[in-house]
Structures are given as structure tokens and as C-alpha cells.
N, C-alpha and C positions, 0 to 999 in steps of 0.2 A: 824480598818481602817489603813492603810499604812501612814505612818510618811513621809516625804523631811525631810530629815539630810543635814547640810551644810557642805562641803568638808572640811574647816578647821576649826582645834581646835578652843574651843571657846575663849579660851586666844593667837589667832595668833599672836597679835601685840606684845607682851611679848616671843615669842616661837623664836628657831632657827632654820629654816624648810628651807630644802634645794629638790630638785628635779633636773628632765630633760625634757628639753622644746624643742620641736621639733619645727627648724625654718628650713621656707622652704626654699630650693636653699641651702641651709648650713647644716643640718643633727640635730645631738641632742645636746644639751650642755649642764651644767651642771645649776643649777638658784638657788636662793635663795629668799624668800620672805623677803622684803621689809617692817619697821609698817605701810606705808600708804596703803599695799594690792598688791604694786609693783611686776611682777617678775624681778631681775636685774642677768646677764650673768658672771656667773665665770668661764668660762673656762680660763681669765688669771691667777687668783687665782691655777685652777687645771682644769688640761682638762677632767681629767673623775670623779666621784663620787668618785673609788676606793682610785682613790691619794687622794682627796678631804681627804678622812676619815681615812688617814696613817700618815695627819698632827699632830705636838705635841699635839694643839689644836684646834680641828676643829670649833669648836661654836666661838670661839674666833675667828680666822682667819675671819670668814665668818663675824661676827660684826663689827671689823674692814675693812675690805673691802666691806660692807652696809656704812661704815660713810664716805666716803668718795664718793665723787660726780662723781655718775655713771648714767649711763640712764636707765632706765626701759624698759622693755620690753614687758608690759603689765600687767593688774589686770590680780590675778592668779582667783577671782573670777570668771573672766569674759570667763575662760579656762573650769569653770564647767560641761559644753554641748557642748565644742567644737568639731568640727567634726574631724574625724582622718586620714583625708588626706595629702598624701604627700604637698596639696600646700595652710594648714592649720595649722595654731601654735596650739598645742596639750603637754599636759600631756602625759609624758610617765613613765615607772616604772621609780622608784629613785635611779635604781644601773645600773651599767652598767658593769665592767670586773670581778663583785662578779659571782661564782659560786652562785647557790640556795641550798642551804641544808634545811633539813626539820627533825624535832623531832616527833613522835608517840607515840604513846600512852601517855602523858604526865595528862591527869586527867583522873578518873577513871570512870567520866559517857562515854565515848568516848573509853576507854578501855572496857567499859562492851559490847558496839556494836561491838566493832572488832570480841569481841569471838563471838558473837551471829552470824556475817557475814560468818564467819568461822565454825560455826555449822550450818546454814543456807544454804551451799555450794552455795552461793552469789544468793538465789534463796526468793526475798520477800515476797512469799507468807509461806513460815516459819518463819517469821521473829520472828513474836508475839507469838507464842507456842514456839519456841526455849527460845526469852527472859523470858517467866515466870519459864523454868527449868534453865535457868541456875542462876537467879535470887533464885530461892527455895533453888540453891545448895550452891553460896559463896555469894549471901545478895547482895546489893547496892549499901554498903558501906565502900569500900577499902579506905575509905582518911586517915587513920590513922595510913596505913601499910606507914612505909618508904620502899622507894626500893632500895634492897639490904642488906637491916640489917636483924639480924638475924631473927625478926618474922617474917619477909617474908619468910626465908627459909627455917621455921617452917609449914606457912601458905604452902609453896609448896609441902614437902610433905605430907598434910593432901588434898590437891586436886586431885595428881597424884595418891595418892589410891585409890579416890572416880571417878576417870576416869575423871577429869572435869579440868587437867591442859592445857594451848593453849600456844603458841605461842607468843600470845597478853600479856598475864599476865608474863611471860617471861620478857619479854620489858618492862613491866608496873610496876612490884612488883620488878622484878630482878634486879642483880647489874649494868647491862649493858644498857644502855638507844638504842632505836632506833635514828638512825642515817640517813638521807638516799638523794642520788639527787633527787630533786623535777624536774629540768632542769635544761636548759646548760645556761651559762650566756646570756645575751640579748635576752634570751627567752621568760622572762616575759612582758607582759603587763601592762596599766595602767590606772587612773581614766576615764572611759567612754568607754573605748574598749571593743568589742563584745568577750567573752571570750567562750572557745568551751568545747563540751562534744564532744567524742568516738562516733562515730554514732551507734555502735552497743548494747551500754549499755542502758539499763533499769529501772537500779538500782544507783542511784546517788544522788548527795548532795554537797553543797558547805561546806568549812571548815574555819569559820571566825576565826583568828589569827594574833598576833601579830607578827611581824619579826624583827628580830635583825639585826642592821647594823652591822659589827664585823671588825676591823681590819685587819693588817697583824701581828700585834702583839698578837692578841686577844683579842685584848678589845674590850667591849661593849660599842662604841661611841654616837647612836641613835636607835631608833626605828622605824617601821612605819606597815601600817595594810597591811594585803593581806587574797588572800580565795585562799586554796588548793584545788580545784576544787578534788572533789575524784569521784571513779567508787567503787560502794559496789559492786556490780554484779563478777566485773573481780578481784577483792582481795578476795573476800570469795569464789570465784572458786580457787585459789592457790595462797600465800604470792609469788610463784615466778611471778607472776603476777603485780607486784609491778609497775614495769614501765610501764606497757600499762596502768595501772589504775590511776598512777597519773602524768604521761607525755605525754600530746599529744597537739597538736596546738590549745593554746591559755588555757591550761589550768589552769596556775599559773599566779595571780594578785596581784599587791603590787602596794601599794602607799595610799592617793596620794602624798605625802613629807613624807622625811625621818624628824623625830623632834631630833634632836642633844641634847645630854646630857649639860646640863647649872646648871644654878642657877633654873631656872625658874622650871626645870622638870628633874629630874635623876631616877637613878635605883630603888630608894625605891619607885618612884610614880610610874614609872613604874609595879611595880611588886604589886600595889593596882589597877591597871587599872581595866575597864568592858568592855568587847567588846562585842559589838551587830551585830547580826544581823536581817536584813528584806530581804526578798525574796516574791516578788510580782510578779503573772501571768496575762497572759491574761483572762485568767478563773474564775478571779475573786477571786480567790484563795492570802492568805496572813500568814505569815508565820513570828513570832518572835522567837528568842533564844538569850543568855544573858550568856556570858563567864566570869565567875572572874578570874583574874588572880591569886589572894590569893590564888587561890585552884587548884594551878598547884603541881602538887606531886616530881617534881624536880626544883630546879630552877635553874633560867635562867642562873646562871654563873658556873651551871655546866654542864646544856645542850650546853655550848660553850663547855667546858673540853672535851667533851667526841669528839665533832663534829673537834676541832683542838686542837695540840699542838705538844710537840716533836713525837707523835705517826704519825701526819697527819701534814703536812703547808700547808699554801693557802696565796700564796706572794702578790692577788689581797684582801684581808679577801673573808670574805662570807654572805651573806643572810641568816640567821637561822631562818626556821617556827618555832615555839615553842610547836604546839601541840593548838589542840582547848578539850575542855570540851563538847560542840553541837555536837549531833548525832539527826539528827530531826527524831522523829519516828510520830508524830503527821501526821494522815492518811490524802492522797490526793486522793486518790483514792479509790481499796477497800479497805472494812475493813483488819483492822489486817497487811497491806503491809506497812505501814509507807507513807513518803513522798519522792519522787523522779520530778527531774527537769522535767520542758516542756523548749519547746523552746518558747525563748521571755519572760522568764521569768526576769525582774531586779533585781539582788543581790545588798543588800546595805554591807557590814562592817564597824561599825561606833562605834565611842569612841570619849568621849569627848575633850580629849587631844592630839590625831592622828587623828581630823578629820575622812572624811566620805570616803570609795574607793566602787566607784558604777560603777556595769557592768553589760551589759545584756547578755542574755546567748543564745547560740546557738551552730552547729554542727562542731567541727573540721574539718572536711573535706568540708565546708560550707566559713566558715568566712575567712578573709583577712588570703593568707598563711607567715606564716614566713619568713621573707627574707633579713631584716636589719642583720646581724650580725657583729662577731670582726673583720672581715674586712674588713667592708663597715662604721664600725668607725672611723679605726685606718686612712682609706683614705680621709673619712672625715675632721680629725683630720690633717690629711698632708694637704689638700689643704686650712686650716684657719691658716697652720703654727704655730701649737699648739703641735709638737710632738717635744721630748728633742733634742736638738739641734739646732733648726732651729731660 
């Protein structure tokens, strides 16, 4: 039976959870939850999320400017179902001039689908004969390969002889991690919005994951959930298929609050999280999976490494997906195909300490188009006289 998960962590009153609340006649601004369940308005604080999280100390700043007597702007509870029109107060993703970066292959059940997609040439009705050979060829159980140390590169060439090396394992076992744009900044969406599939794909699946808030420095300042909406079909037809498979309108979701690194919850709790997901159709149809993060095969403070430093800058930081471990193969249809979206279907991503980011799903070329961008912010931002100088 399908679960109701509530939007926030269950210790919100304790957390430091910040977002973007779209108020109408005025655009998006940045908000911070409140202990009484308040949303209250920081754009004087910082006008966009970006700066928000380039401060010395962001959870700090933002407590200090909660103690002090501000008005509210609504329960964010009350924002859970909100409708997403323009002359509606709404949840929007919780970044704003971050580019979105995304990690792959990052645990090894989710590494074993890629190859299989990839031997599959994105076509599901091989999905379940390809997974038992390649299964039969290198086991289940990669978690104990580090990647990049030498018995990977032991392990690689004992695959490349047996004909069974990809791409995937490459990125997975190798020294080099994937990297890659998910989309462009204010791309994303957020709790409640109708989030879109390819109309021509077949073969598909949501990607429940954590995302990193990241600095300009690099630091790992907060967390928050998102689903990298994927297309199996158009990536196991060709890796240069990368971008139609995981960029197109309305396919990346984050939120619903970013939760700031504190006392309360840092990197090590971080890095014990579980992220769930539900996925619920009209068909009747229901659909769990369950992410440890303990059992991510790189972590998180080197999947920042690799995504920026002196090699790369990113003077806004960035959003970093971290990779999910969920490859739903549990059939919806026929046998042996696995599970792929219908439209109307509800995606929940849910973790106890990030709260719940719920979206339902439908056709990119369908759902509200894109059209908010940086600048229809930045003129936003000029007419509340919130840009440097004014």
C-alpha cells in the first residue's frame, strides 16, 4: 500500500532548512523555515540561494536572522499541495544561479543496470536475459572494489579479456568518476511540480538521490533530495545520448529545502542517510526502493573533487547529484521488461532528515514549458532593489 511521507524532516524544528518561495507579483525569493513551521523571506540576508551558501557561515547567518523579528510568510506545511501558478505562493527548487551537476554510476547495483542498458541497446524486452549473463560473468557484487586502486585494474583486465568490459564499469570501478550536466541553472523544479518524460521514450525510471549544495569554494555546505528523472531507452541506444536522456523539460527535481550543515546534522549523518523511494500510478500499480547512502562506492567529498577545483570553477557553486543505488527492475508490465513510467504516475523521494520531494509525472512536451530563467531573476531582483548596489 502507498505511504503519505511529510515534506519535512522529522526533526524540522531543530534543522536549518532554507528554500525558494514564489510570491506572486514579485518572482522567487529565497525563505528559510521558521521552529514554529513559518516560511520567513531572506532576500535582505542574500538575494539568491547562491550567495546565501558562499556566506562564512550559512546555518549561522540564517539563525541569526530567524532571531530576530521578521514576519512570516506562511506555513511551509501549508505550501505541500500548493498549486504552481504564477498568482500562487509555491515551493520552488532550492537553488537558483547553481549550475546542476550530476555523479553516475556511483553504487554498484545501478552500475550493473547501466551495463545491462548498454547491452540491452536500450531495448527492454532484453533486459532480463542480458542481466543473468552479465550477472553469471562479474557476480553482483562489486562493493568492495575501490575505484581506481589497483584491484580494479586488475579486475579490468580480467573483464576486457572475457569481452564483458563497458563504459559504465569504466566510471564505476575506474580512477575517474562520472561527471556530468544534469541542466542549466533554474531548470529545475520543485515539491509538487509536474515533472516530464521525452515523449518518445519507452523505457524510463526516476533516480531518487541526494544533492549537494556546494559552494564557490567547494564546500559541502547542505543537502537536499532530488530525482534525475532518466530515459533507459535513449542511453542504452548510445552514452552520446546523454543529454536527450537526461535533459529535457521538467526533468530534474530538487528539494523541497536545502537542510544546512549545523550541529543538528553534518556530513557524517549525511553520509548514514536512506533514501526512499515511492512511485504510485493510476493503474494501481506501486512501487518501493531504498538507497543507503553507506553504500555509495565514492564519497561525497570526492565526488565534489572531481566535479570542481583548480581543474574546473563554478564562481555560482553547484548542485551535485551523487548517484542513486535504485535501478527498478521489478516488472510493470511484461514479464522480464522491468518497470518503466506511465503518465500520472506520483514520485515520492523521501528520507527522514531531507524530508519528502513529491512529483507527478508527465510528458515534456505536455507540462508547463520553461520560461522563468537568469533573466527574468536578475530583473526581478532589480525591481525589489535587491541587486549589489542599489
Amino acid at each position: 500500500m502507498p505511504t503519505t511521507y511529510p515534506m519535512l524532516p522529522a526533526d524540522a524544528a531543530q534543522a536549518s532548512l532554507i528554500g525558494r518561495l514564489w510570491l506572486p507579483g514579485q518572482g522567487p525569493t529565497p525563505v528559510a523555515l521558521r521552529a514554529d513551521g513559518q516560511l520567513v523571506d531572506l532576500a535582505h540576508l542574500a538575494p539568491t540561494v547562491s550567495a546565501l551558501l558562499d556566506l562564512p557561515d550559512p546555518a549561522g547567518a540564517v539563525r541569526a536572522w530567524l532571531d530576530s523579528d521578521r514576519p512570516g510568510l506562511g506555513a511551509a506545511a501549508e505550501l505541500a499541495n500548493a498549486a504552481q501558478g504564477d498568482d500562487q505562493r509555491h515551493l520552488l527548487a532550492p537553488c537558483d544561479l547553481q549550475p546542476i551537476k550530476a555523479s553516475g554510476v556511483t553504487f554498484v547495483a545501478s552500475m550493473l543496470e547501466r551495463v545491462i542498458e548498454e547491452r540491452a541497446k536500450g531495448d527492454p524486452s532484453k533486459a532480463d536475459a542480458v542481466r543473468r549473463a552479465v550477472v553469471a560473468v562479474i557476480g553482483d557484487d562489486l562493493s568492495q572494489v575501490r575505484p581506481g586502486s589497483a584491484e580494479s585494474a586488475r579486475l579490468k583486465d580480467v573483464l576486457i579479456a572475457q569481452g564483458m568490459w563497458s563504459q559504465y564499469l569504466e566510471v564505476g570501478i575506474g580512477p575517474d568518476a562520472e561527471i556530468f550536466t544534469k541542466t542549466a541553472p533554474m531548470a529545475s523544479l520543485g515539491h509538487g511540480a509536474e515533472i516530464g518524460l521525452h515523449p518518445k521514450s519507452t523505457w524510463n525510471n526516476p533516480e531518487p538521490e541526494v544533492v549537494l549544495a556546494v559552494n564557490s569554494r567547494g564546500s559541502i555546505v547542505g543537502a537536499t533530495l532530488g530525482n534525475d528523472v532518466n530515459l533507459r531507452d535513449f542511453e542504452g541506444r548510445s552514452a552520446l545520448l546523454l543529454g536527450k536522456a537526461k535533459d529535457n523539460n521538467g526533468s530534474c527535481a530538487i528539494g523541497p529545502l536545502i537542510r544546512l550543515f549545523d550541529a543538528s546534522f553534518g556530513l557524517d549523518d549525511l553520509r548514514q542517510e536512506e533514501i526512499g523511494l515511492q512511485v504510485v500510478g493510476n493503474d494501481g500499480f506501486v512501487l518501493q526502493g531504498l538507497s543507503q547512502m553507506r553504500l555509495i562506492s565514492r564519497d561525497v567529498t570526492e565526488l565534489v573533487a572531481h566535479a570542481m577545483g583548480p581543474h574546473h570553477q563554478y564562481p555560482d557553486g553547484v548542485m551535485l547529484f551523487c548517484g542513486t543505488m535504485f535501478a527498478p527492475t521489478q516488472d510493470r508490465g511484461a514479464p522480464g521488461e522491468g518497470f518503466t513510467h506511465q503518465v500520472g504516475d506520483v514520485v515520492t523521494v523521501h528520507s527522514l532528515r531531507l524530508g519528502a520531494l513529491t512529483n507527478r509525472v508527465g510528458l515534456s512536451d505536455q507540462i508547463a514549458p520553461w520560461t522563468f530563467g537568469l533573466s527574468a531573476l536578475m530583473q526581478c531582483l532589480a525591481r525589489r532593489g535587491l541587486l549589489a548596489g542599489e
